[in-house]
C-alpha positions in Angstrom: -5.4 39.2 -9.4 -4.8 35.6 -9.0 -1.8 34.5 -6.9 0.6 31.6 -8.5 0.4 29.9 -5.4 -3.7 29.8 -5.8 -3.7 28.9 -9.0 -0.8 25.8 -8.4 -3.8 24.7 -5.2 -6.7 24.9 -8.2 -4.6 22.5 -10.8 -3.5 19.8 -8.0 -7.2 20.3 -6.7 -8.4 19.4 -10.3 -5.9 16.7 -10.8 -7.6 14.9 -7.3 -11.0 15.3 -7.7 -10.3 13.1 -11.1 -8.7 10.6 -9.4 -11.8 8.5 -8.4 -13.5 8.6 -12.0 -14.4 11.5 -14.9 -16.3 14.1 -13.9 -18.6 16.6 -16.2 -17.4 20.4 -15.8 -20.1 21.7 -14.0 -20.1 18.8 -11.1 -15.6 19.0 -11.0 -16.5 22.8 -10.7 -18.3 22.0 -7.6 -15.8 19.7 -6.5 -12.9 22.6 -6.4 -12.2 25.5 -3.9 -11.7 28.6 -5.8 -13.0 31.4 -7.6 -15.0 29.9 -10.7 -13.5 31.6 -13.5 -10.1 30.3 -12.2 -11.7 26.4 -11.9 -12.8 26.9 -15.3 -9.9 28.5 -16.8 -7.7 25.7 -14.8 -9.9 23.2 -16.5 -9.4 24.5 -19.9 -5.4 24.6 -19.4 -5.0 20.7 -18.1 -7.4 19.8 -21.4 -5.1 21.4 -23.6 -1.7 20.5 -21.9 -2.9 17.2 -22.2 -3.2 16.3 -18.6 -7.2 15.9 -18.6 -9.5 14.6 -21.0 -13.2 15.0 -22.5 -15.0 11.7 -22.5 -18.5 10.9 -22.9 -18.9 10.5 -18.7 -16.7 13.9 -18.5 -12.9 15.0 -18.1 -10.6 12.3 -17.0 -7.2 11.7 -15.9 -4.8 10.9 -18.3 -1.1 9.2 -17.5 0.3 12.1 -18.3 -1.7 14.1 -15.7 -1.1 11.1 -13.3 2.7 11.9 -13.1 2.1 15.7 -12.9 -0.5 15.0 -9.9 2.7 13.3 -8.0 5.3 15.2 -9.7 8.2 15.5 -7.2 8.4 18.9 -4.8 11.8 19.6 -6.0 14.7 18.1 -7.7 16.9 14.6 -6.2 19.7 13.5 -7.0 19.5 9.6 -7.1 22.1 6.6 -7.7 21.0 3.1 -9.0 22.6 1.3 -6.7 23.4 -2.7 -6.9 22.0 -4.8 -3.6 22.5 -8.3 -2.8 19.6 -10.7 -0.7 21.0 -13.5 1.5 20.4 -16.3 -0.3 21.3 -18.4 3.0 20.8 -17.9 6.7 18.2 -18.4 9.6 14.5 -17.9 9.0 15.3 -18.0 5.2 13.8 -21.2 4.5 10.5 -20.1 6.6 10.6 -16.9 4.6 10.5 -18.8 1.2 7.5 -20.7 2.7 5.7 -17.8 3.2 6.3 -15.7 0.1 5.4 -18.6 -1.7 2.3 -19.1 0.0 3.1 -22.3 1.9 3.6 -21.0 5.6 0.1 -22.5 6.8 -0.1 -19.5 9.8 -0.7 -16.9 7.2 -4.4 -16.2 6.7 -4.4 -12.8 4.3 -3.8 -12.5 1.3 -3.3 -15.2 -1.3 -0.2 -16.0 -3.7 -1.7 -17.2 -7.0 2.0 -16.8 -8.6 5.5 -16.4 -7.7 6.8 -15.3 -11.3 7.3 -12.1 -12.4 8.3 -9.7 -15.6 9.6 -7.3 -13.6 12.4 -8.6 -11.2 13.1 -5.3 -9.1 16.1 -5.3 -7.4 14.5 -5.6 -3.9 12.6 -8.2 -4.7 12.1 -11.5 -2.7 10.3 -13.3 -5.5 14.2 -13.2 -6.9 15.1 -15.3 -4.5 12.2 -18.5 -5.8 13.7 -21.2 -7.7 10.7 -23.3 -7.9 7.8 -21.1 -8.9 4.3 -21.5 -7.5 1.4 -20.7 -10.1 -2.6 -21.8 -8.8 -4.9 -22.9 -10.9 -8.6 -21.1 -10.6 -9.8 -23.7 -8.5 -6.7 -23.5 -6.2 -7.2 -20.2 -5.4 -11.5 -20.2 -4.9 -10.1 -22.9 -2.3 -7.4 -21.0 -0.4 -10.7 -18.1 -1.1 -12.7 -20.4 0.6 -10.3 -21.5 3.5 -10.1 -17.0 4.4 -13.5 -16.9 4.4 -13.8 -19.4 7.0 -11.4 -17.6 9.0 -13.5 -14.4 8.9 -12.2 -12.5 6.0 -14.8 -10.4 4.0 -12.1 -9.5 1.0 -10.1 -11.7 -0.7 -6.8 -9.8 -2.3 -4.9 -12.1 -4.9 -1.5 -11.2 -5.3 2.1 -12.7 -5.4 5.1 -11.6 -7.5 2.4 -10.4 -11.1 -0.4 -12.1 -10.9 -1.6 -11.1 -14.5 1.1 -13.4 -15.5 -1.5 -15.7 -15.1 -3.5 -14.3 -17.7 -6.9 -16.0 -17.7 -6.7 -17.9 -15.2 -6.6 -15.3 -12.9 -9.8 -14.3 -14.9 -11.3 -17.2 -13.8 -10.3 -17.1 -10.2 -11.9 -13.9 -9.8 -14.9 -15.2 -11.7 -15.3 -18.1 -9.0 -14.9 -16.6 -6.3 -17.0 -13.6 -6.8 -19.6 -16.1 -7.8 -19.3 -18.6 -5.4 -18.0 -16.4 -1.8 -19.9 -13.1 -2.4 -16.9 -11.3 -1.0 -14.8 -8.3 -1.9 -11.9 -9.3 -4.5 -9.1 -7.1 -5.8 -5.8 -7.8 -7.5 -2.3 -6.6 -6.1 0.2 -6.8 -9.4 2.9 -5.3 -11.0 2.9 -2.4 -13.2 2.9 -4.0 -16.6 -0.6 -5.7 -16.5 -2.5 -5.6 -19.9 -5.1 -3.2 -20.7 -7.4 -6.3 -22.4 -6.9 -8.0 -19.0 -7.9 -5.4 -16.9 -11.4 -5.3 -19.0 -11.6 -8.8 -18.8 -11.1 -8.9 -14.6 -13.6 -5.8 -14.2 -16.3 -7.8 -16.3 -15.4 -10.7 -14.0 -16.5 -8.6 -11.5 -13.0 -7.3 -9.3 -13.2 -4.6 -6.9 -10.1 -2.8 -7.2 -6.5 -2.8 -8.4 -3.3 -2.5 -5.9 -0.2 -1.1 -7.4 3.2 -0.3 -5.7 4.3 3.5 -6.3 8.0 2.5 -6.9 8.7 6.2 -8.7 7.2 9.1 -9.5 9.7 10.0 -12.6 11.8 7.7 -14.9 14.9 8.4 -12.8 13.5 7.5 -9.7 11.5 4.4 -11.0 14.7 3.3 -12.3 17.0 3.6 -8.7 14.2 2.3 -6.9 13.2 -0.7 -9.1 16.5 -1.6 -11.0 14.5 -1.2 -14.3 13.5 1.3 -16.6 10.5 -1.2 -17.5 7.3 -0.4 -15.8 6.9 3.3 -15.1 5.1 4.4 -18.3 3.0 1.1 -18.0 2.0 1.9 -14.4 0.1 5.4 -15.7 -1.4 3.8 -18.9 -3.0 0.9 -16.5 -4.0 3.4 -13.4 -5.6 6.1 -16.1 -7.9 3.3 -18.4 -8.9 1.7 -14.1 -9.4 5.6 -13.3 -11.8 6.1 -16.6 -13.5 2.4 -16.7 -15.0 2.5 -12.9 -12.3 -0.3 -11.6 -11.2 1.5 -8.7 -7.2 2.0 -8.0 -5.2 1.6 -4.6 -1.9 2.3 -4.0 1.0 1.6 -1.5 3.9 2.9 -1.5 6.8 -0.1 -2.1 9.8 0.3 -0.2 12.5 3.3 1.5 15.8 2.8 2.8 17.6 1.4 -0.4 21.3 2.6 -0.6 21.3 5.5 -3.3 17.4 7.1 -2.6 17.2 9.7 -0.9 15.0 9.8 2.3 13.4 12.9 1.8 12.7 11.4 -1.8 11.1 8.6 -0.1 9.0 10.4 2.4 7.8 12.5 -0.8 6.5 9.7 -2.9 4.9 8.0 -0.2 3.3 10.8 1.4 2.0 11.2 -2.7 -0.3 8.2 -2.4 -2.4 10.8 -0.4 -3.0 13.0 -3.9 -3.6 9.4 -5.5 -6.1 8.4 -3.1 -7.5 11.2 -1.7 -9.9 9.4 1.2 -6.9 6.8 1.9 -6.2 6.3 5.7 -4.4 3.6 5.9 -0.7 3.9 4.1 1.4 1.3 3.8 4.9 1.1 3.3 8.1 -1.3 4.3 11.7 -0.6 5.0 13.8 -2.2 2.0 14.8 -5.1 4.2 17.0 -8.2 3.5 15.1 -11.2 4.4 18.4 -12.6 7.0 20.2 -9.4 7.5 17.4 -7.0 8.6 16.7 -3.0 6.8 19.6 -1.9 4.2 19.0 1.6 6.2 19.4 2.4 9.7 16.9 3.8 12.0 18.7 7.0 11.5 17.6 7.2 7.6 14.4 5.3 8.2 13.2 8.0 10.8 13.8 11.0 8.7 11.3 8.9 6.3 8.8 8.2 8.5 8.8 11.6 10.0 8.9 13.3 6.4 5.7 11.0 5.8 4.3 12.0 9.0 4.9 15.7 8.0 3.3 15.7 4.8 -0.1 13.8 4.9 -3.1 15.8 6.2 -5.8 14.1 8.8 -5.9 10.8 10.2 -3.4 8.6 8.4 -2.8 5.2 9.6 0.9 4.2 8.7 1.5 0.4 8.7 4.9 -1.3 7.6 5.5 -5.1 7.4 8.6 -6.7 9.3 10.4 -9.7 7.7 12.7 -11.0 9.6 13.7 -10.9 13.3 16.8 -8.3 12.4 14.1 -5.7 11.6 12.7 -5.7 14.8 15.1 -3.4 16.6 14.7 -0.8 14.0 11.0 -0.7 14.2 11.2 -0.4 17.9 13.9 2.7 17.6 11.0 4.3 15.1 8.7 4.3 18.1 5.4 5.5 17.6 6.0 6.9 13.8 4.9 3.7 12.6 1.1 2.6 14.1 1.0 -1.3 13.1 4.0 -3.5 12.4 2.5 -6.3 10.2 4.4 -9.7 10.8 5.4 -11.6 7.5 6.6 -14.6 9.3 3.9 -15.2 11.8 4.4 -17.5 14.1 7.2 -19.0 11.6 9.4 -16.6 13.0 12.1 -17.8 16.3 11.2 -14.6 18.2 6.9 -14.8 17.3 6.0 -14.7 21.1 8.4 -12.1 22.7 8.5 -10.1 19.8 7.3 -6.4 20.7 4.9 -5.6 17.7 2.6 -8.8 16.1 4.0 -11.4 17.9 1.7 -10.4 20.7 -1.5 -11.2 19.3 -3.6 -9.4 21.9 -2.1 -6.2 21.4 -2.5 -6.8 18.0 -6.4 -7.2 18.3 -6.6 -4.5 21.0 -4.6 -1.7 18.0 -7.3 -3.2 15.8 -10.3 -2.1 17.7 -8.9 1.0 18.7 -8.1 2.0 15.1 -11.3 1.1 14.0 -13.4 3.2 16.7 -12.2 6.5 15.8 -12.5 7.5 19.2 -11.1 6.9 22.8 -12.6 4.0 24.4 -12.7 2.4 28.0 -11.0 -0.7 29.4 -14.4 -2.0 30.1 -15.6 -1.3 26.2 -12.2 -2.4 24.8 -12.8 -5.5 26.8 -16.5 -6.0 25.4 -14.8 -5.3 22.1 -12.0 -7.8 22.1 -13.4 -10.3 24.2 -9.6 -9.9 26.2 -10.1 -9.8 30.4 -9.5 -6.6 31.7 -7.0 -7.2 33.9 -5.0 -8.7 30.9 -6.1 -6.0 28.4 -4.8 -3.5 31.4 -1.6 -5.3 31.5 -1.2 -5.0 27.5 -2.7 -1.3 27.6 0.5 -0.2 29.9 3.0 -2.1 27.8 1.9 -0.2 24.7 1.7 2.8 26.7 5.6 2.4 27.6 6.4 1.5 23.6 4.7 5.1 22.5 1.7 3.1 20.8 -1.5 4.1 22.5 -2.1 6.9 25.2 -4.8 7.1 28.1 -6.9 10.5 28.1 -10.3 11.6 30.3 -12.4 9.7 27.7 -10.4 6.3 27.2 -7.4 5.2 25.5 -6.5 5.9 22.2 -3.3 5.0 19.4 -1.5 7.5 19.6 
């Protein structure tokens, strides 16, 4: 006899093993635990609920078995709560510079647009009164400019890039002709389906969306809108069943009226969405003057709800924008494993800051997240090209923060 609890682990098992293309039934039988009569009898039931689909490459995802694969745990109560941004203060201006692509200390990714058909509640782009949108050979420029610096992927993004339609098209044409490097596309939910075609014949790597809600109700008290949420699943299903891959990150948690157990849900969900993922990202709704809406308090029950849910390694990594946010990040301690700095060295407290402003501690969590194992002082040091006697120096500080630990065979984040 087959438990309900076995047979609710079979249809989420389904649901993930879908989730990086169609598979025929005999190879997604292989894919899932289970008793085979079960798998197959699972199978059957998503097709006919309308969760899964036959194609000619084999059963694929469809939106509607998107939102049943992140389906809140239980039920929330949520509020749509108003929120205000500064529209004046200190570090505003730098701000501006940078979310407009201007601040020339940024090296990632690349703002092709500051406009946007969404206009979330949260959202800095709100703030822009005089929009930025490149042309194609702006961007294989600023493309070109990354490469120099030692980037081997090039992620256009902004407030919606696909408002830019073909030229964004174009872009990706360019520079996957003239850079040879990885490109993907970080946009809101409402992109076209015809564009999406046209930017995977153009040769993009992936798509980055923003899970902003896993039902209409919380889409709508995280985002402002009702717009979006049925878009988002239309887009991610036709990526999921044309070979354009999908990558996610979670948006923001903190806003007034969301529940923090609701947040630590859906972002912990990205996991189900991207089953290999190890890196999660995620930021603390923050006000670009006035620091998180949420205290550390509300942000740690997040974190550690996160923390709680996600199987295996997970790298968690939120982004600070403004020198107000700092103190919170350092009362979460070592629940978050990289603060990434928006302002760069645009920002008043850059150098004594106790996450990114250091830029050898930066390089030394870098190396140590990428070995996957302990290492050394001396092999850190051959690693990150940093003395040893400095590197120790920076080692102990982290040590002190929570960050990394030392064990018998090297040091380690912890």
């Amino acid at each position: 006899m087959t438990s309900s609890s076995d047979a609710g682990r079979v249809r989420k098992e389904v649901l993930r093993a879908l989730t990086k293309g169609p598979l025929p039934r005999k190879r997604l039988m292989e894919r899932v635990r289970g008793n085979r009569g079960l798998v197959s009898k699972t199978v059957n039931e998503l097709r006919d609920e309308g969760l899964i689909e036959p194609t000619d490459r084999g059963f694929a995802l469809t939106p509607e078995g998107l939102k049943a694969l992140v389906e809140p745990e239980r039920r929330f109560e949520y509020r749509d709560e108003r929120i205000e941004l500064s529209r004046e203060g200190e570090n505003l201006e730098e701000f501006l510079r940078v979310i407009k692509g201007e601040s020339k200390s940024r090296t990632g990714s690349i703002v092709v647009t500051t406009r946007c058909d969404m206009r979330c509640k949260f959202c800095y782009y709100n703030l822009v009164k005089e929009h930025v949108d490149l042309e194609p050979e702006e961007t294989l420029e600023e493309a070109e400019r990354r490469v120099r610096a030692g980037n081997r992927e090039i992620v256009l993004q902004g407030a919606s890039p696909h408002l830019l339609d073909g030229d964004l098209v174009e872009a990706v044409s360019m520079i996957k002709e003239e850079l040879s490097v990885d490109v993907a596309v970080g946009t809101g939910p409402t992109i076209p389906v015809d564009l999406l075609e046209d930017l995977k014949l153009a040769g993009l790597d992936y798509v980055k969306f923003s899970l902003s809600g896993r039902t209409p109700e919380e889409w709508k008290a995280v985002t402002g809108r009702r717009k979006g949420f049925e878009e988002l699943w239309e887009a991610v299903a036709w990526c999921l069943a044309n070979d354009l891959e999908v990558s996610f990150v979670g948006g923001v948690v903190g806003l007034p009226g969301i529940p923090p157990e609701a947040d630590a849900e859906r972002v912990a969900a990205i996991k189900d969405l991207n089953p290999g993922k190890s890196v999660i990202q995620f930021n603390p709704a923050q006000d670009p003057v006035k620091g998180p809406f949420s205290g550390p308090g509300v942000l740690r029950t997040v974190y550690e709800g996160v923390r709680r849910r996600v199987k295996g390694e997970v790298f968690l990594k939120s982004c600070c924008v403004t020198p107000a946010s700092m103190t919170v990040f350092e009362a979460l301690g070592g629940l978050v494993d990289k603060v990434v700095c928006m302002l760069g060295r645009e920002c008043r407290e850059y150098h004594g800051c106790p996450f990114t402003g250091r830029v050898l501690e930066q390089k030394i969590l870098n190396v140590l997240h990428s070995s996957g194992s302990p290492l050394s002082v001396r092999e850190l040091a051959r690693r990150t090209g940093i003395g040893r006697a400095k590197l120790s120096k920076r080692l102990r500080s982290l040590e002190r923060r929570g960050v990394v630990e030392r064990t018998e065979e090297g040091w380690r984040l912890r």
